[in-house]
Residue, then its C-alpha position, 0 to 999 in steps of 0.5 A: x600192103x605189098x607182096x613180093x615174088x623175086x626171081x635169083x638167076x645165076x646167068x645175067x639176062x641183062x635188060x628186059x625187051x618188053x616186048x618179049x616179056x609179054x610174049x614170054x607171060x602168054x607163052x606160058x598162062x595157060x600153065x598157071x590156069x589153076x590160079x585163074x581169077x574170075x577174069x577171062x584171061x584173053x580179055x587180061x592178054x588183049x590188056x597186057x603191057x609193060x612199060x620200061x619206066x628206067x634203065x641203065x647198065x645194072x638195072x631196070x624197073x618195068x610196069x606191068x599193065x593188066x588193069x585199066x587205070x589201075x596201079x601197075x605190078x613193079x618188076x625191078x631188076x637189079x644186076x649190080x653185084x654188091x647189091x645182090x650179095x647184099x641182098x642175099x647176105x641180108x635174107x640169110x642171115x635174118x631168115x634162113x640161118x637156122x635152115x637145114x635139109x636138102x632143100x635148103x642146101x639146093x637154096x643156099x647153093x643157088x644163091x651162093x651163084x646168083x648174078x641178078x634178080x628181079x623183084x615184082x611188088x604187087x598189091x592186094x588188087x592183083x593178088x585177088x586177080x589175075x596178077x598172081x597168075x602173070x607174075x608166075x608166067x613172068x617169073x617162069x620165063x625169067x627163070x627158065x633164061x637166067x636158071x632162077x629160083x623163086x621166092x614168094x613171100x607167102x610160099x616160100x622157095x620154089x623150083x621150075x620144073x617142066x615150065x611149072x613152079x613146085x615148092x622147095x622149102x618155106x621163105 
């Protein structure tokens, strides 16, 4: 099974250094403390890595690395524009129609400016560990560049704030 956690920015931050991902992940760890698995999370660091598997103009796909030998957290970033709107045509239309409240205002109006997204596809094995932590440092960092709100599959929408994700409305 796969959990899905994307990102809508509504400035283009274009491709990804990997390198500055990771910084970006430690940076901003510590925030995300509450989530914390039984690993050590200085051990998960020394382990850190992202590898860019593909790029071109609109996209890039990146792994993420934190578990040795195991299945990677895909992160795909995708700044075409019709497969944005596409997206976001498809999402409201299927999951939001009925959707009222300042909240959900905020979202549509959000999505209404978005210029790239990035989603993360982790597995069962990262959600019960440290994956879900890093994903949330990863995505805070995305966000607090490209002015971005999150959407995880089983939270909902949520809102950066002072570097901490809070929840908007349900996904």
């Amino acid at each position: 099974m796969s959990i899905w956690v994307n990102v809508y920015c509504q400035k283009r931050l274009g491709r990804i250094n990997p390198a500055d991902l990771v910084a970006g992940i430690k940076a901003r760890l510590e925030i995300f403390s509450d989530l914390f698995a039984q690993e050590d999370p200085r051990e998960v660091c020394s382990r850190l890595r992202v590898d860019e598997i593909r790029r071109d103009e609109e996209s890039q796909l990146l792994h993420l690395h934190y578990l040795d030998d195991r299945v990677p957290i895909v992160i795909d970033r995708s700044g075409n524009q019709n497969e944005v709107l596409g997206e976001i045509e498809e999402y409201l239309e299927e999951a939001f129609t009925d959707r009222d409240g300042d909240d959900e205002r905020l979202v549509r109006e959000h999505l209404g400016n978005v210029v790239e997204t990035f989603r993360f596809c982790l597995k069962q094995c990262h959600a019960d560990g440290m994956g879900t932590p890093l994903v949330y440092a990863a995505t805070a960092w995305l966000a607090d560049q490209g002015n971005g709100l999150l959407r995880a599959d089983e939270q909902g929408w949520m809102n950066l704030d002072g570097g901490e994700w809070f929840i908007l409305c349900p996904g």
